[in-house]
C-alpha positions in Angstrom: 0.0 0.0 0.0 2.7 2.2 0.3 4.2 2.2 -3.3 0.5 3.9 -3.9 1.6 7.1 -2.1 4.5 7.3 -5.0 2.1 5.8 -8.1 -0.6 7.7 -7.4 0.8 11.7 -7.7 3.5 9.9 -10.4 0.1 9.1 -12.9 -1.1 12.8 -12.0 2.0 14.4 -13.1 2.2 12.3 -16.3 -1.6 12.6 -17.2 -1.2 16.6 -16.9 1.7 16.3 -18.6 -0.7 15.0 -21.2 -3.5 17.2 -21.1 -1.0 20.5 -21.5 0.5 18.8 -24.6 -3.0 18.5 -25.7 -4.1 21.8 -25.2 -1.0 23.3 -26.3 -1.3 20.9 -29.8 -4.8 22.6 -29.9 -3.9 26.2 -29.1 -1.0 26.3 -32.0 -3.6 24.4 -34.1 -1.7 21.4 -34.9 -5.0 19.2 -35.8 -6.4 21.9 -38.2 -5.8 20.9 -42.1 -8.5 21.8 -44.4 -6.6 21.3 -47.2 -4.9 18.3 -45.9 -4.9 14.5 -47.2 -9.0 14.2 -46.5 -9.1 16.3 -49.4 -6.0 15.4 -51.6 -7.3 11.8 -52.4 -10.5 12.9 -53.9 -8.5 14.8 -56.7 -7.3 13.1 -59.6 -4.2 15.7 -59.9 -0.9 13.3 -58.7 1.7 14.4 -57.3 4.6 12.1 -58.8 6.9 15.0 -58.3 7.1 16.8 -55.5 7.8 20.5 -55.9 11.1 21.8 -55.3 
């Protein structure tokens, strides 16, 4: 029972450690990509070469 006094604030530290990375992915808007592959594979332009 005693190793639940260190696990226990451990698994808190790390889940908010998980939650700011979230937010923080949210505030700089790393999930947001209108223009991303959902849309590129409905076109029928391919991109064999990448631009330079």
């Amino acid at each position: 029972m005693e190793i639940l006094s260190i696990l226990i604030p451990v698994s808190l530290f790390l889940g908010g450690i998980g939650l700011v990375a979230f937010f923080w992915a949210m505030k700089t808007r790393q999930f947001d990509d209108p223009e991303g592959d959902a849309n590129r594979i409905l076109t029928r332009d391919w991109d064999d070469r990448p631009k330079p």
